[in-house]
C-alpha positions as CSV (number, residue, x, y, z in Angstrom):
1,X,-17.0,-25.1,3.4
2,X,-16.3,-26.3,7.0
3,X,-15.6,-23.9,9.8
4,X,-11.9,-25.0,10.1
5,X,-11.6,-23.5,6.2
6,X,-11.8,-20.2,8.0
7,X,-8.7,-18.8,9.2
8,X,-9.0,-17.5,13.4
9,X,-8.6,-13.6,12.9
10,X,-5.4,-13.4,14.6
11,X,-4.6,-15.8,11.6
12,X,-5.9,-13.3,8.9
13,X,-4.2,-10.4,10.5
14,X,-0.9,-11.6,10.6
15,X,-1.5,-12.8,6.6
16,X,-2.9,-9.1,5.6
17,X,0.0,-7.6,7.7
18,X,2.8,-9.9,5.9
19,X,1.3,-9.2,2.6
20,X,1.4,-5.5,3.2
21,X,4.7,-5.5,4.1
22,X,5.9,-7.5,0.9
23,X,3.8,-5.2,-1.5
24,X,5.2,-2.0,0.5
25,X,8.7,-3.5,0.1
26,X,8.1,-3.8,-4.0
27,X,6.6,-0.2,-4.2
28,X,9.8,1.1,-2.5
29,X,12.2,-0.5,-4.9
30,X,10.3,0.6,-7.7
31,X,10.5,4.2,-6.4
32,X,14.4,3.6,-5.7
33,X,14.6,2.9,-8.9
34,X,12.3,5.5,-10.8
35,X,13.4,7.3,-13.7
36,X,13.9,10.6,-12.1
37,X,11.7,12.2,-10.4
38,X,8.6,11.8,-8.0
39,X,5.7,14.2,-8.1
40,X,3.7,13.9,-4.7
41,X,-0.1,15.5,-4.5
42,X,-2.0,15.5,-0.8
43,X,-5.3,16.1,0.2
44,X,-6.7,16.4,3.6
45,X,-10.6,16.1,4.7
46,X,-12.9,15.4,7.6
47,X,-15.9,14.2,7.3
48,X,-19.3,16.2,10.0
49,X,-17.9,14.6,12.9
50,X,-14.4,15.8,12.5
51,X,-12.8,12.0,11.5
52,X,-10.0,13.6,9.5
53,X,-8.3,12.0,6.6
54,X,-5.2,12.0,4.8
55,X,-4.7,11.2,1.3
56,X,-1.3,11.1,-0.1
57,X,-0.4,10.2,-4.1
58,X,2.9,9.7,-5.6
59,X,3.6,9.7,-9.4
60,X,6.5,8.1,-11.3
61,X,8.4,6.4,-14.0
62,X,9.7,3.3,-13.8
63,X,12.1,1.2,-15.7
64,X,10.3,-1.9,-17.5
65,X,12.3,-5.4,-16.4
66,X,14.7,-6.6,-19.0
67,X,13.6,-10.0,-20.3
């Protein structure tokens, strides 16, 4: 492994950032096109030194690809 195998972190940010934004884009279609509805749960938490959180699921069916 030579140092040039390692990507520069402005590199790795923009890869982690463009794969976000493709996995984002597949979770949205699949919620477009959900079988109904969605059911959405939250939480919220801070941890001793008042760092809050914010956790947010969402639940659904989705249609299995024909093929």
């Amino acid at each position: 492994l030579e140092e040039s195998d390692i990507p520069h972190c402005t590199k790795l940010s923009e890869l982690i950032d463009k794969r976000f934004k493709s996995e984002y884009n597949k979770v949205i279609d699949e919620i477009r096109n959900s079988l109904g509805r969605l059911a959405i749960t939250g939480d919220i938490w801070s941890r001793i030194n008042l760092e809050g959180y914010l956790a947010i699921t969402i639940s659904y069916l989705h249609r299995k690809p024909s093929g």
